[in-house]
DRENTORKOL-3810 file (N, C-alpha, C; in nm, 4 decimals):
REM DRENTORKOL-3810
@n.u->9.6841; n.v->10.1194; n.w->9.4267; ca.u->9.5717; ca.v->10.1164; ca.w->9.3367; c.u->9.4618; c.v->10.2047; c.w->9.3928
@n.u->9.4079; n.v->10.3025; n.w->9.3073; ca.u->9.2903; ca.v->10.3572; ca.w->9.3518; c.u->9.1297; c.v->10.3180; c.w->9.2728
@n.u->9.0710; n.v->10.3016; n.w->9.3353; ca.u->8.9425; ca.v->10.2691; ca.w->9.3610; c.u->8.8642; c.v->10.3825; c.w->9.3180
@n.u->8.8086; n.v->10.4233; n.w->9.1797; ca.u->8.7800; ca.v->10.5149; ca.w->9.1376; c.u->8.5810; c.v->10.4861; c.w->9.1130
@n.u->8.4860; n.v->10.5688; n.w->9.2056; ca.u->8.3179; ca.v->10.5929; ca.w->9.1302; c.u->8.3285; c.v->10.7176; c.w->9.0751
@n.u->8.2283; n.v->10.7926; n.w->8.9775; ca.u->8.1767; ca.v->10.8640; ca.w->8.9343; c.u->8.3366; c.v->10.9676; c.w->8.9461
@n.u->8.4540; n.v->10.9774; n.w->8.8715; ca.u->8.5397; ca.v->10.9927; ca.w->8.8799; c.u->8.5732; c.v->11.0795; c.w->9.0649
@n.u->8.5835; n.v->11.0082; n.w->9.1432; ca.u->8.6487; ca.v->11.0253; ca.w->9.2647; c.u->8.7051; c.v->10.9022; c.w->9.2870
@n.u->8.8450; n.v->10.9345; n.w->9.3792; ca.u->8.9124; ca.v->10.8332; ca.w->9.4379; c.u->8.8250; c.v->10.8200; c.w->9.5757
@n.u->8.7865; n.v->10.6720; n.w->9.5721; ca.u->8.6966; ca.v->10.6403; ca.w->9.7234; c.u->8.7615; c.v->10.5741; c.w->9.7964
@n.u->8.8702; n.v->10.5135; n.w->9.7567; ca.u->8.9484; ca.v->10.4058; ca.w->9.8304; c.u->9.0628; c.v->10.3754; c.w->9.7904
@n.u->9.2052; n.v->10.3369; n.w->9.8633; ca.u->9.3087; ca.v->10.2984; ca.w->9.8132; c.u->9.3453; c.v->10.1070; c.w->9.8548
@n.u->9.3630; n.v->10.0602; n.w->9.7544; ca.u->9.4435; ca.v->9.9019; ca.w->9.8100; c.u->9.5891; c.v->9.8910; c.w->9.7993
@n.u->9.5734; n.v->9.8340; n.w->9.8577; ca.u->9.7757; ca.v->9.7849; ca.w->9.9000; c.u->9.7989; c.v->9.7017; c.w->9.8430
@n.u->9.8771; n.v->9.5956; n.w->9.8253; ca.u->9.9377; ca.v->9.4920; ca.w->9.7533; c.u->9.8517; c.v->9.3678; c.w->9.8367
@n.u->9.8095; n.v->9.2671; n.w->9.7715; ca.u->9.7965; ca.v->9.1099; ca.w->9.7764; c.u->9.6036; c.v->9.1512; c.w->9.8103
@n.u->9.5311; n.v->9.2566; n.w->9.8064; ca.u->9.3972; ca.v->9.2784; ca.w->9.8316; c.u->9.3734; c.v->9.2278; c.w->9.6848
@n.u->9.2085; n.v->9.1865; n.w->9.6880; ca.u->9.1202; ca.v->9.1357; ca.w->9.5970; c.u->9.0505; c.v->9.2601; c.w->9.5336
@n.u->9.0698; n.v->9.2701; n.w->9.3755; ca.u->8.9812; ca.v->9.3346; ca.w->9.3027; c.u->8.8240; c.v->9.2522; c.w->9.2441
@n.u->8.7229; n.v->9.3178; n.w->9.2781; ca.u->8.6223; ca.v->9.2515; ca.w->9.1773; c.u->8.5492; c.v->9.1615; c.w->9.2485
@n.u->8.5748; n.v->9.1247; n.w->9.3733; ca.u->8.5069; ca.v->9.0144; ca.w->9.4507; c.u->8.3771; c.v->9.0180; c.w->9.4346
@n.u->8.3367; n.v->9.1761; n.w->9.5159; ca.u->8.2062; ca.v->9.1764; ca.w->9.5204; c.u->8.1175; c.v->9.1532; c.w->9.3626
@n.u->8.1841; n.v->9.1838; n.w->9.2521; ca.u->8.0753; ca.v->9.1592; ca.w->9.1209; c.u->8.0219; c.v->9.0653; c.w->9.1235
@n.u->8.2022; n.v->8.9398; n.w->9.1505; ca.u->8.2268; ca.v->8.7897; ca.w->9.0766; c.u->8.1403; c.v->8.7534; c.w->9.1673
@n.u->8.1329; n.v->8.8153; n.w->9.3193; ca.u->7.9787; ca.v->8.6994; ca.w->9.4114; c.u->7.8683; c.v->8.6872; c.w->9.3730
@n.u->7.8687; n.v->8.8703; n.w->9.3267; ca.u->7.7179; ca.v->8.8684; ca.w->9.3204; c.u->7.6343; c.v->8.8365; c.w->9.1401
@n.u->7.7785; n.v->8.8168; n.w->9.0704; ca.u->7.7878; ca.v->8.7776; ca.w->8.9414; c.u->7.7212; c.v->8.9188; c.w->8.8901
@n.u->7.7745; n.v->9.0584; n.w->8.8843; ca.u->7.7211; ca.v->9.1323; ca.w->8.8754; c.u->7.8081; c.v->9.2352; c.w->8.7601
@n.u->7.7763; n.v->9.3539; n.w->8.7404; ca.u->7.8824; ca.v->9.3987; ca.w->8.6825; c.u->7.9617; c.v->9.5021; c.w->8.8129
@n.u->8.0457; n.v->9.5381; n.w->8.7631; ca.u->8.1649; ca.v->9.6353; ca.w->8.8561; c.u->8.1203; c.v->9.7349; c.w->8.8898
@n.u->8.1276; n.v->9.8177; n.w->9.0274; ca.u->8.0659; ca.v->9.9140; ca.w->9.1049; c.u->8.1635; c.v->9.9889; c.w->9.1211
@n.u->8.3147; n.v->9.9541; n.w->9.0507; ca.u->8.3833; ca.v->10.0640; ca.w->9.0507; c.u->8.4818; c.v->10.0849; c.w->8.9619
@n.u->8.5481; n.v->10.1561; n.w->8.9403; ca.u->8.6809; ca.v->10.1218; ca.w->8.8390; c.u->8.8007; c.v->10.1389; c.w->8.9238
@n.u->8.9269; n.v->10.0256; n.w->8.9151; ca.u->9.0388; ca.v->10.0279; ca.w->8.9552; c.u->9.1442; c.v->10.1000; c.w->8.8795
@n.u->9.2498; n.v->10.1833; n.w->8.9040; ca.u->9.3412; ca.v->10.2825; ca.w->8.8347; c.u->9.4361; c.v->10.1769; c.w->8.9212
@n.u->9.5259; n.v->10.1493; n.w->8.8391; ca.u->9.6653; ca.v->10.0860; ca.w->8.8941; c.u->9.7508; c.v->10.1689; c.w->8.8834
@n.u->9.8067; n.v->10.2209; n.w->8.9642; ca.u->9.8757; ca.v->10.3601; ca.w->8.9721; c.u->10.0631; c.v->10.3303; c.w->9.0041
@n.u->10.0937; n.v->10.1859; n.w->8.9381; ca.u->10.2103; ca.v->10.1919; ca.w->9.0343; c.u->10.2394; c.v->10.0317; c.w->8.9692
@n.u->10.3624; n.v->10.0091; n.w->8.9252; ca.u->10.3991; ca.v->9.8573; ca.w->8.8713; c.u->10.3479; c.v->9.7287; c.w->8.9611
@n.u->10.2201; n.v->9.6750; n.w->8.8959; ca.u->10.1870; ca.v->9.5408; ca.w->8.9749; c.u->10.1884; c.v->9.4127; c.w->8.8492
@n.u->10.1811; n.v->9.3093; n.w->8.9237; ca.u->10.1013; ca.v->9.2121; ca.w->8.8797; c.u->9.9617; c.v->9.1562; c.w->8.9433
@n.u->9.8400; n.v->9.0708; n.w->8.8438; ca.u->9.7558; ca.v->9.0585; ca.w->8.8689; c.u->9.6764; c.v->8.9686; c.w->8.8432
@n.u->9.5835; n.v->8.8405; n.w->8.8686; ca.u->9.5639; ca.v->8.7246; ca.w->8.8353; c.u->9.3713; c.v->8.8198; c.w->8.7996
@n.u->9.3622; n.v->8.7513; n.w->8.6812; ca.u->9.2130; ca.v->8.8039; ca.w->8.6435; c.u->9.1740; c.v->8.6265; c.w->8.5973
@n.u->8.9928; n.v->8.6389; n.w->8.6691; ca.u->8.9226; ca.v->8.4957; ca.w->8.6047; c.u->8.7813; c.v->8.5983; c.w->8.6376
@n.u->8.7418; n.v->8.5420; n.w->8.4969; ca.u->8.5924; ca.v->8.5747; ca.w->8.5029; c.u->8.5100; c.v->8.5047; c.w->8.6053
@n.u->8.3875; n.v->8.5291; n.w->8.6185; ca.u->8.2959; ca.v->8.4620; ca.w->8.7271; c.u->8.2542; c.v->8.3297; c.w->8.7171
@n.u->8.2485; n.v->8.2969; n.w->8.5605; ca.u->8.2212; ca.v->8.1906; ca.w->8.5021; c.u->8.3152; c.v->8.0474; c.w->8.4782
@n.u->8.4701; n.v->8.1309; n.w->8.4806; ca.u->8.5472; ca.v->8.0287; ca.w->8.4811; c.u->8.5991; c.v->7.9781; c.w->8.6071
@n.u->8.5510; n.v->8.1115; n.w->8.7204; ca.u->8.5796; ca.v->8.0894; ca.w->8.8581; c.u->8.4644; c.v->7.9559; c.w->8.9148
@n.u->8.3920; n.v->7.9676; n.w->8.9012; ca.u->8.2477; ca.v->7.8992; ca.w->8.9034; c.u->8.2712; c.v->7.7328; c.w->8.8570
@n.u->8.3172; n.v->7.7720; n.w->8.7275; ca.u->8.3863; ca.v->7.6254; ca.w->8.6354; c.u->8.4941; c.v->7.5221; c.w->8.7174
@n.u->8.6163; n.v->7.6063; n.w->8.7856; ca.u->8.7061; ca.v->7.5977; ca.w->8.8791; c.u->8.6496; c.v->7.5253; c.w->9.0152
@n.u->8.5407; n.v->7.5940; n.w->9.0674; ca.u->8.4815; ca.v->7.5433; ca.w->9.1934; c.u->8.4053; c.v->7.4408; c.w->9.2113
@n.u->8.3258; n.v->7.3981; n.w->9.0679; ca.u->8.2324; ca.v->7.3007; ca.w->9.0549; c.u->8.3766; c.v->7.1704; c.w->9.0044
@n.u->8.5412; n.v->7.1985; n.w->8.9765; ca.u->8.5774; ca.v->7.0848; ca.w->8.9458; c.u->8.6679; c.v->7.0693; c.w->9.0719
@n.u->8.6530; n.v->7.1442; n.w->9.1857; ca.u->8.7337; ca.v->7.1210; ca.w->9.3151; c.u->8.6953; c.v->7.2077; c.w->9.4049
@n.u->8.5475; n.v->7.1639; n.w->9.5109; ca.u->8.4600; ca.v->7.2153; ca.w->9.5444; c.u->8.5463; c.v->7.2331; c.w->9.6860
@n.u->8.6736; n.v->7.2089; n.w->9.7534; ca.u->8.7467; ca.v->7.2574; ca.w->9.8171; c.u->8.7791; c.v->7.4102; c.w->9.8136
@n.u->8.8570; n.v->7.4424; n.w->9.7008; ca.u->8.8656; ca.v->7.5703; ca.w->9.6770; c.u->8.6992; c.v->7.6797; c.w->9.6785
@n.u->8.5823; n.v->7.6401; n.w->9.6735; ca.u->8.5100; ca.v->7.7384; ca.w->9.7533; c.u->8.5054; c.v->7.7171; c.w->9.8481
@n.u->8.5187; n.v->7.6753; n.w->9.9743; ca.u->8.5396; ca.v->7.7054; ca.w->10.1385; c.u->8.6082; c.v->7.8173; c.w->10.1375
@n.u->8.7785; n.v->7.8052; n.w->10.0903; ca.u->8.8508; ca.v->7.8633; ca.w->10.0952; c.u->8.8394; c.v->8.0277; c.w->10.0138
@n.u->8.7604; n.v->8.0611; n.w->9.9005; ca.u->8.7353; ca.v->8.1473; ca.w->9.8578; c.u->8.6877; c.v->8.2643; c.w->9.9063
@n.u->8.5315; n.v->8.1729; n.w->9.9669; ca.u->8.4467; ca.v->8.2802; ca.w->9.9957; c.u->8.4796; c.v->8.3099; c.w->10.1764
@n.u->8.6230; n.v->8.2503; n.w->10.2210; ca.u->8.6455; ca.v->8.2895; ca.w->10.3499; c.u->8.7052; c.v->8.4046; c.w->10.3047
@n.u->8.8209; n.v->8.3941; n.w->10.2173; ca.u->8.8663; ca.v->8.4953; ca.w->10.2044; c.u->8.8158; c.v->8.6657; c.w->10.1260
@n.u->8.7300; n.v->8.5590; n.w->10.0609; ca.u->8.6104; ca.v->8.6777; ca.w->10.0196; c.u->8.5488; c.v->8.7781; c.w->10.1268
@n.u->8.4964; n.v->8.7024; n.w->10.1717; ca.u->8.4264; ca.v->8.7646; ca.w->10.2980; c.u->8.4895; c.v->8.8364; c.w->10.4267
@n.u->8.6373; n.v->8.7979; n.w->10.4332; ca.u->8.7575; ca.v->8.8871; ca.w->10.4991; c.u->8.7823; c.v->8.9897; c.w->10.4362
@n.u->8.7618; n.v->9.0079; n.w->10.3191; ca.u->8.8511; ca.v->9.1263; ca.w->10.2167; c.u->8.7230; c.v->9.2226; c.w->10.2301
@n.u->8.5867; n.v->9.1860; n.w->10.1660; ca.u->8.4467; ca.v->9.2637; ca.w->10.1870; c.u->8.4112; c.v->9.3457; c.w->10.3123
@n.u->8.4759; n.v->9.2348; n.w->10.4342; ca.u->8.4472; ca.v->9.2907; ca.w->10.5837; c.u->8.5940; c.v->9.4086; c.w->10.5832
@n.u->8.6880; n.v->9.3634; n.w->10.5742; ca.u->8.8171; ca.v->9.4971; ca.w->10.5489; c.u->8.7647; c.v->9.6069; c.w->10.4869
@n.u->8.7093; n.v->9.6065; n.w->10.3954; ca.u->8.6707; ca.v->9.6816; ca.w->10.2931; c.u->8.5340; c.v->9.7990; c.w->10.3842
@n.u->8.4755; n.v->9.7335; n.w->10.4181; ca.u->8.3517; ca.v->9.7789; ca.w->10.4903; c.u->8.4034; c.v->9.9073; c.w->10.6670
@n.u->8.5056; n.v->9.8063; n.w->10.6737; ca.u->8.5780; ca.v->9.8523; ca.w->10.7960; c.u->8.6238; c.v->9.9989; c.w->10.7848
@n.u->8.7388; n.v->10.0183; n.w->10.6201; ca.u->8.7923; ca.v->10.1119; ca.w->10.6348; c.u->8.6590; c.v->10.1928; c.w->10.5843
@n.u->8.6478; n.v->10.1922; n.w->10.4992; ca.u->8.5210; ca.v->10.2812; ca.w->10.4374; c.u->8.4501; c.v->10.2946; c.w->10.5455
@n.u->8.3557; n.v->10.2725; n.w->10.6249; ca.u->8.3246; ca.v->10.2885; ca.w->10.7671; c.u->8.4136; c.v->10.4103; c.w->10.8524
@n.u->8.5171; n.v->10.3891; n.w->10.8441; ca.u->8.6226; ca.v->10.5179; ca.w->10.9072; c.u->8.6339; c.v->10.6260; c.w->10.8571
@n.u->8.6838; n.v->10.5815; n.w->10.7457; ca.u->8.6904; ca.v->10.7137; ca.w->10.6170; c.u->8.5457; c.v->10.7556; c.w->10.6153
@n.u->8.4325; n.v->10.7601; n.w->10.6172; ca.u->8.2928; ca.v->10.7918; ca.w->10.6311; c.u->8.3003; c.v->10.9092; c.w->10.7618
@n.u->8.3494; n.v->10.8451; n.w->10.8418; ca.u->8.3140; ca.v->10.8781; ca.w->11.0080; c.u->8.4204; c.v->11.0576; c.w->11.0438
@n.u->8.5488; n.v->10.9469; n.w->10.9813; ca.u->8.6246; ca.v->11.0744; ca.w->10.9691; c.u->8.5840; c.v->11.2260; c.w->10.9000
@n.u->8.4987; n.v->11.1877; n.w->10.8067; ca.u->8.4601; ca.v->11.3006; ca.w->10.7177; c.u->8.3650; c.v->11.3859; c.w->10.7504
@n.u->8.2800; n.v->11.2881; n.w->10.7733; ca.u->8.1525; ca.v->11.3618; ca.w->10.8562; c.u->8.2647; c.v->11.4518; c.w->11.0340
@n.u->8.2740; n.v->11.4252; n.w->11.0603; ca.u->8.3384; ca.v->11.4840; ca.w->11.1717; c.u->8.4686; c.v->11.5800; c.w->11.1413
@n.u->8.4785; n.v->11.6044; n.w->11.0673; ca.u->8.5353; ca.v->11.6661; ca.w->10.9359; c.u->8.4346; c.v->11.8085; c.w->10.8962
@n.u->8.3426; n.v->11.7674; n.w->10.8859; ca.u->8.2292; ca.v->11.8080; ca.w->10.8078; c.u->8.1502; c.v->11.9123; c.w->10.9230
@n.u->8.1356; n.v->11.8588; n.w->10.9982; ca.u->8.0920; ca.v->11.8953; ca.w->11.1438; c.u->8.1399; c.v->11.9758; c.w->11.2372
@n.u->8.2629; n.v->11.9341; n.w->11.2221; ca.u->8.3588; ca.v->11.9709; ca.w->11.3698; c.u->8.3019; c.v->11.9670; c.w->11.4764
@n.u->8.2893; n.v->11.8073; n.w->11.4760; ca.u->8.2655; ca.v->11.7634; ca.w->11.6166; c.u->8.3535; c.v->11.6374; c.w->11.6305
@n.u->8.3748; n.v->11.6020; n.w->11.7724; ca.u->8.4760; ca.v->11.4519; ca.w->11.8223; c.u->8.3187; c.v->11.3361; c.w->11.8084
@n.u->8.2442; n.v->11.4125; n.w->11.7967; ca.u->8.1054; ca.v->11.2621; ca.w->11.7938; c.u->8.0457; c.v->11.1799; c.w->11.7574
END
């Protein structure tokens, strides 16, 4: 799947990663568009019914926003590299 802003590919996901997290946290709209480039399946819940879900088994948010917050920090990680790489790229420097 590619991870498409202002038509550029910014990012690629692999199989079993989270689309949309960051909106559904911040109850926001989407900061990017996903291109599914390749036969998947995919579980979609709005923010509202996710919300609906958590307020009737307040277990499942522990568990959410851990994994939320693993996928956001992944997310931050590679983009962080891919950044670093470029600029040094950009530069031609090891620094």
């Amino acid at each position: 799947m590619n991870i498409v802003v202002g038509g550029n590919v910014i990012a690629e996901l692999g199989s079993g990663e989270f689309i949309g997290e960051m909106a559904c946290l911040a109850k926001g709209p989407a900061s990017a568009t996903v291109e599914i480039n390749q036969p998947s399946r995919y579980f979609s819940i709005s923010s509202d019914a996710l919300n609906g879900l958590i307020r009737k088994n307040a277990e499942i948010e522990a568990h959410l926003e851990a994994a939320f917050a693993h996928a956001v920090r992944a997310k931050l990680v590679a983009t962080n590299a891919r950044l670093q790489a470029a600029l040094q790229g950009r530069t031609g420097t090891d620094g």
